[in-house]
KEPABA-818961 format. One record per atom (N, C-alpha, C): atom name; z, x, y. Coordinates in pm, whole numbers, plus 50000, padded with zeros to 5 digits. Layout:
REM KEPABA-818961
@atom: CA	w: Z	u: X	v: Y
...
END
This chain:
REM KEPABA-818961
@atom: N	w: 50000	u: 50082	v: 49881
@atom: CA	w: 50000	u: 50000	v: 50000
@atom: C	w: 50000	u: 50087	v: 50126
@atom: N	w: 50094	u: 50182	v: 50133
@atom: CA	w: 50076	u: 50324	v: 50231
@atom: C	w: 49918	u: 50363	v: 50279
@atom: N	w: 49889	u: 50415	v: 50119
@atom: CA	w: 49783	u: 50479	v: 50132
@atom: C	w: 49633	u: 50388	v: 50191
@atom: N	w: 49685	u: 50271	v: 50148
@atom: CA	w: 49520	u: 50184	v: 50195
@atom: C	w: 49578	u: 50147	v: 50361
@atom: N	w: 49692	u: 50133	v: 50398
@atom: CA	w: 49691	u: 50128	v: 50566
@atom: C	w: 49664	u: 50249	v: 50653
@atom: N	w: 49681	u: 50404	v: 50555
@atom: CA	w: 49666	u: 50454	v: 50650
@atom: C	w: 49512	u: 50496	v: 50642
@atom: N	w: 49459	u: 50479	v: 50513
@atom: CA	w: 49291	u: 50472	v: 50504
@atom: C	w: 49257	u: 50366	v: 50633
@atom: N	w: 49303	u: 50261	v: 50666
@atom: CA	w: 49286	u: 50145	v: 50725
@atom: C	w: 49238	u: 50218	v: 50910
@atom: N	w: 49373	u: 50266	v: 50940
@atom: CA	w: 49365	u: 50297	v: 51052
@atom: C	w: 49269	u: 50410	v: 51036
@atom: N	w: 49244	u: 50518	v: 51015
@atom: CA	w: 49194	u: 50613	v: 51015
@atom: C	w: 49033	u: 50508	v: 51010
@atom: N	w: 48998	u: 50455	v: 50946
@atom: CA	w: 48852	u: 50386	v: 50902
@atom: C	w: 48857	u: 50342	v: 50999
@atom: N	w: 48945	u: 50251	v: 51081
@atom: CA	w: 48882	u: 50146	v: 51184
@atom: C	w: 48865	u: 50305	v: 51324
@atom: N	w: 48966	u: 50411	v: 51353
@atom: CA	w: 48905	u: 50494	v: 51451
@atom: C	w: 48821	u: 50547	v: 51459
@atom: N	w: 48757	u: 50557	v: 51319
@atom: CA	w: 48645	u: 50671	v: 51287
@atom: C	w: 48516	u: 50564	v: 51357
@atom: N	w: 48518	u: 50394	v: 51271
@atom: CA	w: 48407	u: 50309	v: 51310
@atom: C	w: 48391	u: 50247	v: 51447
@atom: N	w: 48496	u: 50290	v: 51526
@atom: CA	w: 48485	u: 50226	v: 51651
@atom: C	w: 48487	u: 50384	v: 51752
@atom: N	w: 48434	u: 50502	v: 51720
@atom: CA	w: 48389	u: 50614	v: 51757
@atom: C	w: 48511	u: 50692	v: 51847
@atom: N	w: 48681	u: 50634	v: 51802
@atom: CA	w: 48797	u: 50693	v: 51878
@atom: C	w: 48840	u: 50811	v: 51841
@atom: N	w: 48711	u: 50889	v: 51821
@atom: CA	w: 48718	u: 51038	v: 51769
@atom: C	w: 48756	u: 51145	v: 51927
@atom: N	w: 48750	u: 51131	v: 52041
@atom: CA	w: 48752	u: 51237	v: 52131
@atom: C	w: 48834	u: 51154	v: 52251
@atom: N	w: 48901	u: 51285	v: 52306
@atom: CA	w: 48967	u: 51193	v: 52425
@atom: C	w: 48882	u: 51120	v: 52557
@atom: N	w: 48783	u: 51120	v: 52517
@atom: CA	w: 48668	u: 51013	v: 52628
@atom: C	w: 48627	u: 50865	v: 52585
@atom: N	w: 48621	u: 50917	v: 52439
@atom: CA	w: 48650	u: 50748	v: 52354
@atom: C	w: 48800	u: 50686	v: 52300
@atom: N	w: 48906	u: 50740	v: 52365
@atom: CA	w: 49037	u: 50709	v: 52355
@atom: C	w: 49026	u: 50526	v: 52320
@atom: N	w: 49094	u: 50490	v: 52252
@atom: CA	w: 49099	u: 50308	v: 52276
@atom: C	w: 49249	u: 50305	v: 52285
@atom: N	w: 49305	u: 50205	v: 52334
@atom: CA	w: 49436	u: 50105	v: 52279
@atom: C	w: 49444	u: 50053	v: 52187
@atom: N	w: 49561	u: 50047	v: 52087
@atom: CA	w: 49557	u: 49991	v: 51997
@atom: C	w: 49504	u: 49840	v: 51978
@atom: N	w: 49544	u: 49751	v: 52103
@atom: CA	w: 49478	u: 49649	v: 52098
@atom: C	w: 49349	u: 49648	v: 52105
@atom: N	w: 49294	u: 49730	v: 52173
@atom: CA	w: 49074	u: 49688	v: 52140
@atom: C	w: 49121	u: 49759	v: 51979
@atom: N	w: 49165	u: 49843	v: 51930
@atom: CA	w: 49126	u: 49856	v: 51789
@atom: C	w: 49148	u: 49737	v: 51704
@atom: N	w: 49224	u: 49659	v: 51765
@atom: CA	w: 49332	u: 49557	v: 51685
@atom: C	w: 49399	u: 49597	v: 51573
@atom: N	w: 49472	u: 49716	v: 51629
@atom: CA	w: 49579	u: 49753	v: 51523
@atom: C	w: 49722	u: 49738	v: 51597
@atom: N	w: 49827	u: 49795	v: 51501
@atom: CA	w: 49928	u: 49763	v: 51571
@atom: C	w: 50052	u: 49875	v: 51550
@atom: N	w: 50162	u: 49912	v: 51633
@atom: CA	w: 50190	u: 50002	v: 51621
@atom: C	w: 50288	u: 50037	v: 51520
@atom: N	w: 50289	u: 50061	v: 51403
@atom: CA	w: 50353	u: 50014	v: 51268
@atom: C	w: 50449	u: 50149	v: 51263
@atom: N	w: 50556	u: 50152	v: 51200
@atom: CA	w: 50589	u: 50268	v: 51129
@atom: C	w: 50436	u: 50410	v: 51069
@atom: N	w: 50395	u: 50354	v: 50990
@atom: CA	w: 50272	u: 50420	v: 50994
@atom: C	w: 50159	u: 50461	v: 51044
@atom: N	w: 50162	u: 50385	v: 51121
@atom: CA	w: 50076	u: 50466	v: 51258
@atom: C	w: 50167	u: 50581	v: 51324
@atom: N	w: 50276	u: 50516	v: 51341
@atom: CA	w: 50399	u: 50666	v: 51422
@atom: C	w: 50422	u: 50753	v: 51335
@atom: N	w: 50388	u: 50787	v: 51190
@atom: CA	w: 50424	u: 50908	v: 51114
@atom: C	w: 50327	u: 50979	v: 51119
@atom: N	w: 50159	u: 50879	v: 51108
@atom: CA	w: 50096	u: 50965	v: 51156
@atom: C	w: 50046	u: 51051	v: 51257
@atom: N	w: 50093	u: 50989	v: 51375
@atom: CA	w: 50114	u: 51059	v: 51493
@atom: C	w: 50195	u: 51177	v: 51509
@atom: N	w: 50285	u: 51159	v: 51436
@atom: CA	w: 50423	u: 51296	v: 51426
@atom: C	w: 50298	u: 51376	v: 51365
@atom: N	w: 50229	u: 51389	v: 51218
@atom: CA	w: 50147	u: 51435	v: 51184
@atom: C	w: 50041	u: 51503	v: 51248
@atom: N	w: 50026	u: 51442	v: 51374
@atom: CA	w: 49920	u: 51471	v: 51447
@atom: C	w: 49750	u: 51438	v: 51427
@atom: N	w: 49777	u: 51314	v: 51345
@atom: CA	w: 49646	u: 51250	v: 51301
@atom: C	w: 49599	u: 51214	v: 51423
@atom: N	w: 49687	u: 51091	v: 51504
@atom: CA	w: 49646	u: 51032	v: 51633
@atom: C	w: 49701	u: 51094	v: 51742
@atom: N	w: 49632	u: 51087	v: 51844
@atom: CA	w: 49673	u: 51188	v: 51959
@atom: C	w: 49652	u: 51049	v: 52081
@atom: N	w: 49755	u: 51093	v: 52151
@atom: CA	w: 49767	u: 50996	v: 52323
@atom: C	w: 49677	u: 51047	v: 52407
@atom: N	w: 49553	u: 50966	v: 52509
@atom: CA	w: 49554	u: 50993	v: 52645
@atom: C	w: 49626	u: 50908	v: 52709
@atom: N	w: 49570	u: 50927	v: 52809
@atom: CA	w: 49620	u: 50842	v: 52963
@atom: C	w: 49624	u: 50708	v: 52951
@atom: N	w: 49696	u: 50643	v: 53013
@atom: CA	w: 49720	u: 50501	v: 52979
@atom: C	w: 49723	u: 50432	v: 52890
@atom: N	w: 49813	u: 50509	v: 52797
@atom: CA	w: 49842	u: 50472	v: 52573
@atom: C	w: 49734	u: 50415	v: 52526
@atom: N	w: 49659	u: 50500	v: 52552
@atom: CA	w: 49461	u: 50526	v: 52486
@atom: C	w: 49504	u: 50615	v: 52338
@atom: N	w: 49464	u: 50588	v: 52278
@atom: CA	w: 49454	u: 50675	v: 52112
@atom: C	w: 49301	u: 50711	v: 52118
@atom: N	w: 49342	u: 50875	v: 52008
@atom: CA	w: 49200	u: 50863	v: 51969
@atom: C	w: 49239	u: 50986	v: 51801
@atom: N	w: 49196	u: 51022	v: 51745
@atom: CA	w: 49180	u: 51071	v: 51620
@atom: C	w: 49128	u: 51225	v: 51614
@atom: N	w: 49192	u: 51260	v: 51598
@atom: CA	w: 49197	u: 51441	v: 51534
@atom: C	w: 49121	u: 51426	v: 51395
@atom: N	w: 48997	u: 51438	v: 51401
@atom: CA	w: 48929	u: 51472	v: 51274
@atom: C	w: 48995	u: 51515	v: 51208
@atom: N	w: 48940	u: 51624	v: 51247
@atom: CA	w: 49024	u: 51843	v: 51177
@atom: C	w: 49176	u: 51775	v: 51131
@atom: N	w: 49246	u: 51749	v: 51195
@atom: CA	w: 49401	u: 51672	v: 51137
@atom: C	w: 49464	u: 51555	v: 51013
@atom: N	w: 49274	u: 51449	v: 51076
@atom: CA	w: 49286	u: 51320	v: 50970
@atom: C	w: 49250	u: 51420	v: 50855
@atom: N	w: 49151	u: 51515	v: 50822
@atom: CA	w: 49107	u: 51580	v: 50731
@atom: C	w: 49229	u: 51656	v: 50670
@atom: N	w: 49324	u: 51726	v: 50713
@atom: CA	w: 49425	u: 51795	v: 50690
@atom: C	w: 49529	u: 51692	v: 50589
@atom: N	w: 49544	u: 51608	v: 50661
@atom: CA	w: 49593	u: 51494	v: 50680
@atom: C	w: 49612	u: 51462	v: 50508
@atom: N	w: 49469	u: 51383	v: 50464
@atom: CA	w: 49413	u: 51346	v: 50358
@atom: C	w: 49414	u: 51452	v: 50227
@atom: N	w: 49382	u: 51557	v: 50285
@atom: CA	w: 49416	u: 51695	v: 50222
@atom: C	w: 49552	u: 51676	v: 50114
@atom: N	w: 49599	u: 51727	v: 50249
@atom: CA	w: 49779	u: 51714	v: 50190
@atom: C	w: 49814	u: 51585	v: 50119
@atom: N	w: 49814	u: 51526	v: 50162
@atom: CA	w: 49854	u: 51398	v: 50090
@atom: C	w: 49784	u: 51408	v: 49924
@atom: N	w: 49662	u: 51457	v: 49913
@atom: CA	w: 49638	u: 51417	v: 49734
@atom: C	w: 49663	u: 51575	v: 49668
@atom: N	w: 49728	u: 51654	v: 49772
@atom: CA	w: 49788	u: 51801	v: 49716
@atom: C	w: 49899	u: 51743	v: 49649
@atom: N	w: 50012	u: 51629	v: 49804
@atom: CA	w: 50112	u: 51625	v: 49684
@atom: C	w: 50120	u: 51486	v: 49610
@atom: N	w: 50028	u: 51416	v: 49570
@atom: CA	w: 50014	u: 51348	v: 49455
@atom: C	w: 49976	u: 51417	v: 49346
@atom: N	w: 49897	u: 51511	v: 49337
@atom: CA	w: 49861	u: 51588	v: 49222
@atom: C	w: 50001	u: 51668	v: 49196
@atom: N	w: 50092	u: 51717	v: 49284
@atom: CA	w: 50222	u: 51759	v: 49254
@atom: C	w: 50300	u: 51646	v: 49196
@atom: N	w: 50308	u: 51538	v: 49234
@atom: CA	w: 50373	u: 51448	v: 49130
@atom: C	w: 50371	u: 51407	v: 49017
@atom: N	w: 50233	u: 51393	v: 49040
@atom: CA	w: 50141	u: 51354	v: 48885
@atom: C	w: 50185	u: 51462	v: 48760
@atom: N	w: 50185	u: 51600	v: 48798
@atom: CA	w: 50231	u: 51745	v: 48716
@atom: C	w: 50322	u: 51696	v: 48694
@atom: N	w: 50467	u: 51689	v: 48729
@atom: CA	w: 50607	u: 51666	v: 48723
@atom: C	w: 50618	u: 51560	v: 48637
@atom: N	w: 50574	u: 51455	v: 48636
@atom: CA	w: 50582	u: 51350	v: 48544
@atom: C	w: 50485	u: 51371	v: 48438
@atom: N	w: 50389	u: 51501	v: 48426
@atom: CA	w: 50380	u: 51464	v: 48278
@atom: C	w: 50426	u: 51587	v: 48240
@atom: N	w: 50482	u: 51667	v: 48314
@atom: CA	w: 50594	u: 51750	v: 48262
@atom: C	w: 50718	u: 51713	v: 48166
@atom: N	w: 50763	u: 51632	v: 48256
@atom: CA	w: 50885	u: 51565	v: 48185
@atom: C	w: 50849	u: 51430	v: 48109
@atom: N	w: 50760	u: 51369	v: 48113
@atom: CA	w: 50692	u: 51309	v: 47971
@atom: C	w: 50697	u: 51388	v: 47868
@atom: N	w: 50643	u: 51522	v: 47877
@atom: CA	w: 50609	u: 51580	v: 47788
@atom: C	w: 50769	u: 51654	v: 47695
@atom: N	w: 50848	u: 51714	v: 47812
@atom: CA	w: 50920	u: 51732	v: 47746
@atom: C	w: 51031	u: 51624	v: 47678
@atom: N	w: 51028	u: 51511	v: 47753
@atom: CA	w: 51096	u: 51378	v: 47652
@atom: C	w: 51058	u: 51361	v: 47494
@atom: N	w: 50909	u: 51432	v: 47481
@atom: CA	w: 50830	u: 51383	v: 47391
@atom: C	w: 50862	u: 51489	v: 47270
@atom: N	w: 50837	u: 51647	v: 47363
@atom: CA	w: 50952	u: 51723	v: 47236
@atom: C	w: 51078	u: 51765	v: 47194
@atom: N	w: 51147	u: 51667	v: 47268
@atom: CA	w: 51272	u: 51689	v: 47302
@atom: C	w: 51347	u: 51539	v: 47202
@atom: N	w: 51262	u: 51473	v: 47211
@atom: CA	w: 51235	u: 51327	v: 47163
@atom: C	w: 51200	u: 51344	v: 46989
@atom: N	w: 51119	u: 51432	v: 46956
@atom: CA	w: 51072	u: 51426	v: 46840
@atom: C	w: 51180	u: 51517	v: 46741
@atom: N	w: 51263	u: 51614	v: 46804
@atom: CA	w: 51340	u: 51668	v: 46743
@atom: C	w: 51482	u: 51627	v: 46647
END
């Protein structure tokens, strides 16, 4: 649910061209809204402020961004079939 809102926002800045601070929008022309998840990604530095609480999108960052995030799902994913695995010979003994 995370992951498809923050696909969400990121998709609607990319399609409404709020890639540079000259195409900055407000969240309202995006019609988004300012969620917990929009503000983490901002800490992140996905979305960036201009002038008059205009947003616009850090490529290079959303890219970073997306990056990291399935670095550490693939770190989770390991861990649990780590310890699957060892339940399993630990289990069979």
């Amino acid at each position: 649910m995370i992951l498809r809102r923050q696909n969400q926002y990121m998709r609607v800045f990319q399609e409404r061209g709020a890639t540079t601070p000259p195409n900055a929008r407000s969240l309202e022309e995006l019609g988004l809204r300012n969620s917990w998840v929009f503000r983490r990604m901002v800490s992140r530095g996905v979305f960036l402020t201009s002038a008059n609480d205009r947003w616009f999108m850090s490529e290079v960052a959303a890219d970073n961004f997306v990056r990291r995030r399935r670095r550490n799902l693939v770190g989770i994913v390991a861990v649990i079939l780590i310890i699957c695995c060892m339940y399993l010979v630990l289990g069979l003994k």
